[in-house]
Each structure stands twice: as structure tokens, then as C-alpha cells.
KENU-725339 format. One line per 5 residues: number of its first residue (from 1); for each residue x, y, z of N, C-alpha, C, O. Coordinates in steps of 0.02 Angstrom, whole numbers, plus 50000, padded with zeros to 5 digits. Example, Ala and Ser with C-alpha at 12.3 -4.5 7.8 and 13.67 -1.06 7.14 Angstrom:
2
1	50660/49716/50390/50615/49775/50390/50660/49835/50390/50712/49834/50423 | 50642/49888/50354/50684/49947/50357/50645/50002/50394/50670/50057/50402
END
This chain:
142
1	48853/46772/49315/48811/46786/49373/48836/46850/49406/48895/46855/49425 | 48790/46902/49414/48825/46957/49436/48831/46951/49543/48842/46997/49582 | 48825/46919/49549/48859/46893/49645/48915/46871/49641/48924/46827/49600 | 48952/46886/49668/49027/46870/49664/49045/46850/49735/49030/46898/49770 | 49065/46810/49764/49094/46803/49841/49177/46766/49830/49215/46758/49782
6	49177/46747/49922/49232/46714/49913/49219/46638/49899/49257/46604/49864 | 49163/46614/49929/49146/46559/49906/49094/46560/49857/49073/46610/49828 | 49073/46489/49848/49038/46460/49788/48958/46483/49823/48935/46471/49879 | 48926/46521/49765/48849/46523/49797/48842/46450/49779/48861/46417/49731 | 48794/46428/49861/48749/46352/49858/48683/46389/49880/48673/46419/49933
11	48643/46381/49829/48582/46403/49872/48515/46330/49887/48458/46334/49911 | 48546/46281/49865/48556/46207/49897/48553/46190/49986/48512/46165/50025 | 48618/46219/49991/48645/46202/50062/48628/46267/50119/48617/46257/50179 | 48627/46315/50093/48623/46394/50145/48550/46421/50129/48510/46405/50085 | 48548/46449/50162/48436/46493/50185/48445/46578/50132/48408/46616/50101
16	48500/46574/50145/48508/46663/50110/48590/46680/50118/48639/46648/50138 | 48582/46745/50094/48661/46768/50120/48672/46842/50129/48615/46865/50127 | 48708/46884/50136/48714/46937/50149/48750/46965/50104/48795/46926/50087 | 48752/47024/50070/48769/47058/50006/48779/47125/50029/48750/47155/50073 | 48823/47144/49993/48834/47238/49965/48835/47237/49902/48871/47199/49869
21	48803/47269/49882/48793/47321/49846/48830/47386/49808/48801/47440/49815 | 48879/47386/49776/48921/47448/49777/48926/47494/49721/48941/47477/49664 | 48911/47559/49742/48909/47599/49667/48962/47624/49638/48975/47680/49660 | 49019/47594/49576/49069/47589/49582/49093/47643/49554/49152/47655/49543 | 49043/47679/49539/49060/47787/49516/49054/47809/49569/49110/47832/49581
26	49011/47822/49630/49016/47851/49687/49031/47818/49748/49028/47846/49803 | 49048/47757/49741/49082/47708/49779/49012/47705/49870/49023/47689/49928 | 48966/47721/49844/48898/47734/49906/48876/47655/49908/48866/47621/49858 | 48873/47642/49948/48845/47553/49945/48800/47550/49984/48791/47595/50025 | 48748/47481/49980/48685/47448/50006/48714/47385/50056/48762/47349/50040
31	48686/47380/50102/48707/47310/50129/48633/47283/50151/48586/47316/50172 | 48639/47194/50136/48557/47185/50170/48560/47117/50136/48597/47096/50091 | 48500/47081/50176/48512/46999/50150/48435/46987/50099/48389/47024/50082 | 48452/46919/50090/48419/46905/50039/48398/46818/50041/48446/46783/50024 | 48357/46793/50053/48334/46716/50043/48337/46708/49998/48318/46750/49958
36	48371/46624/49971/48361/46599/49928/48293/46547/49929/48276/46543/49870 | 48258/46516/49960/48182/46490/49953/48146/46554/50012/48168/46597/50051 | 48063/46523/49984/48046/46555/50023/47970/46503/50029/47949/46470/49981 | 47936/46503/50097/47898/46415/50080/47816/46459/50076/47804/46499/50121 | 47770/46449/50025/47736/46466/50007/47659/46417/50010/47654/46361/49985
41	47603/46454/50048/47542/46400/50055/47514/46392/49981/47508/46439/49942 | 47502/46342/49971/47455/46319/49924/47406/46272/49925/47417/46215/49944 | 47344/46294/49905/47279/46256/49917/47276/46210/49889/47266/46209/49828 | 47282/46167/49919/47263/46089/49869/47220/46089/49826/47175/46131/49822 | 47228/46036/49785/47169/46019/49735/47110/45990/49757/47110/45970/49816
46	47044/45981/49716/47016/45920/49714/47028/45839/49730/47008/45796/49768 | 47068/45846/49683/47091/45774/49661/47134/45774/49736/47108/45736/49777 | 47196/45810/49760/47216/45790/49828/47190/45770/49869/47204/45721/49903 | 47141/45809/49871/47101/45799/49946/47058/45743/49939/47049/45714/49993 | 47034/45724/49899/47012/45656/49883/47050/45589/49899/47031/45533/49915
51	47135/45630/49882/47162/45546/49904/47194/45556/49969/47235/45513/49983 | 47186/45604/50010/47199/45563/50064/47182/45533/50123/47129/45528/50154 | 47232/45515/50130/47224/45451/50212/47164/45471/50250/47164/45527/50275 | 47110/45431/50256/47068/45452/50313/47090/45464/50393/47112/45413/50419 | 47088/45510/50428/47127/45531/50469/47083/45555/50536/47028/45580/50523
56	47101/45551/50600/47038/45591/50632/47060/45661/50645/47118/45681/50652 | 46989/45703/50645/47008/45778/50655/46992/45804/50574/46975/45774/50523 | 47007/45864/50588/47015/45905/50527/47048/45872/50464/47100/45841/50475 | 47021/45873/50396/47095/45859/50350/47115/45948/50313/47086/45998/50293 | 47190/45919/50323/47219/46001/50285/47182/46020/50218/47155/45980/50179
61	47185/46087/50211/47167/46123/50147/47205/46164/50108/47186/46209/50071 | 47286/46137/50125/47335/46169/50108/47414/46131/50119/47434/46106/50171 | 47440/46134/50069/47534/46110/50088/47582/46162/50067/47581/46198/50017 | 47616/46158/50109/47694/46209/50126/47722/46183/50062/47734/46123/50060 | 47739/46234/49989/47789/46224/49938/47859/46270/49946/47856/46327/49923
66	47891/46259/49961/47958/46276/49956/47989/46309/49866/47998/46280/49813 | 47995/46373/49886/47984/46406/49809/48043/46450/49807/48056/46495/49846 | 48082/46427/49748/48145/46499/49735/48128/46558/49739/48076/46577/49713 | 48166/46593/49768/48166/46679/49759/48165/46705/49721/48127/46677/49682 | 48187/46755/49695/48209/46811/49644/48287/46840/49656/48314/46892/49639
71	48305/46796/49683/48366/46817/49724/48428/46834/49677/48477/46868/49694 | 48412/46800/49604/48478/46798/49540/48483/46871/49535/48530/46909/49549 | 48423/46883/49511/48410/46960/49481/48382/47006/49538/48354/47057/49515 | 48381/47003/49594/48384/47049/49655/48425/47100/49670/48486/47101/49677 | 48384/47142/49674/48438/47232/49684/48421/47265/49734/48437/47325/49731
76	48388/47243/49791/48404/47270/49856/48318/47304/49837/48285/47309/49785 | 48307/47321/49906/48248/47386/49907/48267/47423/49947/48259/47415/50007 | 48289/47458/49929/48300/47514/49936/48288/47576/49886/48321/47589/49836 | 48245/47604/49906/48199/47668/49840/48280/47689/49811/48291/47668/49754 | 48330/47724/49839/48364/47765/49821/48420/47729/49775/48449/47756/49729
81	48429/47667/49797/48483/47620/49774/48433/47598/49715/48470/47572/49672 | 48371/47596/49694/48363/47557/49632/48334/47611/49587/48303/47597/49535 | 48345/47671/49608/48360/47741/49573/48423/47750/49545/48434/47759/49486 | 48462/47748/49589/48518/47733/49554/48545/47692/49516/48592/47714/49484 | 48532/47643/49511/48528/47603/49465/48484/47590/49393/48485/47548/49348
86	48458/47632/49406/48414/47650/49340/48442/47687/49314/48448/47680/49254 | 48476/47749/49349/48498/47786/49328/48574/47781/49291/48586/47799/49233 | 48614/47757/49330/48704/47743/49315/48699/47673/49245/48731/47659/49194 | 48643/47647/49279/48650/47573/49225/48673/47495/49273/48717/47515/49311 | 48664/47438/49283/48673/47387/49321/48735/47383/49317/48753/47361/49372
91	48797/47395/49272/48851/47382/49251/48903/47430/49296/48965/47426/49300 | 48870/47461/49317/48892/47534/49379/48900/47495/49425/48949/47513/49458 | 48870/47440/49451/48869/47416/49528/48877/47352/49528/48845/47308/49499 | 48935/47349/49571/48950/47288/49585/48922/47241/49664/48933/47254/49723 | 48894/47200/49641/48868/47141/49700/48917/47108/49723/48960/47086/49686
96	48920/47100/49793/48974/47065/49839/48922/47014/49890/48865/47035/49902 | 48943/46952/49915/48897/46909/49939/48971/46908/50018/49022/46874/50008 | 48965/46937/50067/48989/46930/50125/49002/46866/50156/49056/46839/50169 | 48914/46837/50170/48914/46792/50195/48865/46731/50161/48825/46758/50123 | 48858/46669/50164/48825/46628/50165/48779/46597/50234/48812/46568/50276
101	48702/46604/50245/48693/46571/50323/48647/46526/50285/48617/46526/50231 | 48659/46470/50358/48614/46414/50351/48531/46409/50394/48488/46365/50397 | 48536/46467/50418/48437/46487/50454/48439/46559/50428/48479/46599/50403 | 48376/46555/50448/48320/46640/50458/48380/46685/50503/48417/46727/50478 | 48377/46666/50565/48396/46696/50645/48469/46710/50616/48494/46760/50642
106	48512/46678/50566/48594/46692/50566/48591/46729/50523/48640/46765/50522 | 48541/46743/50468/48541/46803/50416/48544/46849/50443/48590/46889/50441 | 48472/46857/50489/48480/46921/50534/48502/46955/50562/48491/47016/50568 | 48554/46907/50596/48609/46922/50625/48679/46955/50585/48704/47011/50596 | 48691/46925/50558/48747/46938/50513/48742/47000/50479/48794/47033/50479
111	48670/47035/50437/48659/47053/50410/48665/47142/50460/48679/47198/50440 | 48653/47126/50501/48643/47171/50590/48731/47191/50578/48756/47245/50563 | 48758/47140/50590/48820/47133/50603/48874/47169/50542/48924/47203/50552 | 48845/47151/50482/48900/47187/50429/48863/47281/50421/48898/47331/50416 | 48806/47280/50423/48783/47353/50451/48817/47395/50493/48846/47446/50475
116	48815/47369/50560/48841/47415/50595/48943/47391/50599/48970/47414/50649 | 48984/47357/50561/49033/47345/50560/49052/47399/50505/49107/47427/50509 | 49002/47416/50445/49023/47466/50406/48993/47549/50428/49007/47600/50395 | 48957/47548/50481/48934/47600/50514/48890/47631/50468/48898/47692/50465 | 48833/47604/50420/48790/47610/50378/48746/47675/50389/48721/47705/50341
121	48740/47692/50451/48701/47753/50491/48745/47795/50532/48722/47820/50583 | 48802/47803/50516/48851/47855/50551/48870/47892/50474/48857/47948/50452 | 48906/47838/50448/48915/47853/50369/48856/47867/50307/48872/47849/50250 | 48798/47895/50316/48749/47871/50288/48765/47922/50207/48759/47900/50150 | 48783/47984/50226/48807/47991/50156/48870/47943/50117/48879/47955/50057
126	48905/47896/50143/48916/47838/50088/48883/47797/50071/48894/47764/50020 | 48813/47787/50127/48793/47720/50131/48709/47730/50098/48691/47787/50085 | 48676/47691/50090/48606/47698/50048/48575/47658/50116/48516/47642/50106 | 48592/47644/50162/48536/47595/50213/48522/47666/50260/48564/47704/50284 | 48461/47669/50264/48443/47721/50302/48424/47679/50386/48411/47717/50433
131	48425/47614/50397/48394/47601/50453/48447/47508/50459/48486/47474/50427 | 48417/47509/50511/48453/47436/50533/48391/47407/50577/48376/47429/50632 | 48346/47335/50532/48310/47306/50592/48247/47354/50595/48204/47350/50638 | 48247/47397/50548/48192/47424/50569/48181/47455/50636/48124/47470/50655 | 48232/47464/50670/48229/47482/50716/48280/47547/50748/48270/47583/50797
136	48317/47547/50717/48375/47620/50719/48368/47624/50641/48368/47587/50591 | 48361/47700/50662/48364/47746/50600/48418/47811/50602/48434/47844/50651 | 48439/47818/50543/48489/47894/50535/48455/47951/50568/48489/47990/50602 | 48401/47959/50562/48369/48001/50588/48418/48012/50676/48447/48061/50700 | 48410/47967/50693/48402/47943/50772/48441/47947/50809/48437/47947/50871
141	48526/47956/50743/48582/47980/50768/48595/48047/50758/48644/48070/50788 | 48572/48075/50731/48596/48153/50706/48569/48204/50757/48580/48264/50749
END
């Protein structure tokens, strides 16, 4: 498995986790999180909606499926980082898993948090994250 942490990936027990990315010829890294499910609508069938419970009000025309990611084979989006990686070869970059969280709101956080702890937008020629949150950009400091 190319994720490596200090602990055991559970993607069982935790919502996502937080990763770098590292290019281990120019040593420039990605930081940014990643879900492991993600819950997806799907329209019922025929045959469902037929069996159920008579109910008053509306009956649904849809149930919440809870669906794996792509998260094994995930390489960040970032245009420039999966340029490079096309380019050097996958074997160039090594994946690091920081953190493990158990919600949405602590990914975000964390993910905020190992950003600006590696100064992702001060350092941006080491770093491939051009923004944090969508909301600060390199631009914004220079």
C-alpha cells in the first residue's frame, strides 16, 4: 500500500485522514485530506418502492448508500503535483498519512492545521498547495 503512517490505516473506524505528498527528487510536497466513504443518493427501484410500509406523507424516492472512495490510488489534485508525477514516475513520491479523523469538521481542521504548520504559502516554492480553504492564496501573500 503506498500510505504509510504511524498508525494502522482503519478506514472502518476514521471519515478520512490527512496526507503529504512528497517529491523525493525535489523534496516539494502536497498536503491535503482525503475521505475514505463518501454517502451517495440512489434512486430506488420499482420493486422498493412497492414494498414499502404504507406511511403518511410523501414516500422517499431515494436512499443514502455509503460508498468507498478512491482514496487507495489517490494523488492529490493538484494540476502541478499530478504533473509531476507523470512526469518523475509514482515511485518518485512518497505518501505520508499525518493524521487519522473521525468527522468532516476534524479533517478540515487538521488539514488547515498541517498547512499552515508547514507554511505551505510562505514556502510555496517547496510546496505544490497554492491555497488553504480556498480561501488564502500565495497570491495574497506576496
Amino acid at each position: 500500500m503506498k500510505w504509510k503512517g504511524r498508525e494502522e490505516i482503519n478506514s472502518e473506524k476514521y471519515f478520512g485522514f490527512i496526507y503529504k505528498i512528497t517529491n523525493k527528487e525535489t523534496g516539494k510536497f502536497y498536503i491535503g485530506k482525503k475521505a475514505y466513504w463518501h454517502n451517495k443518493k440512489k434512486k430506488l427501484t420499482k420493486k422498493q418502492l412497492a414494498e414499502l410500509p404504507p406511511t403518511p406523507g410523501r414516500k422517499p424516492t431515494h436512499e443514502v448508500v455509503r460508498v468507498e472512495s478512491d482514496w487507495k490510488t489517490y494523488w492529490g489534485s493538484n494540476k502541478q503535483l499530478l504533473a509531476d508525477i507523470k512526469q518523475y514516475g509514482e515511485s518518485k513520491f512518497e505518501c505520508w498519512v499525518f493524521k487519522q479523523c473521525l468527522t468532516k469538521k476534524q479533517l478540515t481542521y487538521w488539514e488547515m492545521h498541517y498547512q499552515c504548520k508547514e507554511e505551505v504559502l510562505i514556502n510555496s516554492d517547496k510546496s505544490y498547495n497554492d491555497n488553504i480553504l480556498g480561501k488564502f492564496f500565495t497570491k495574497d501573500l506576496a
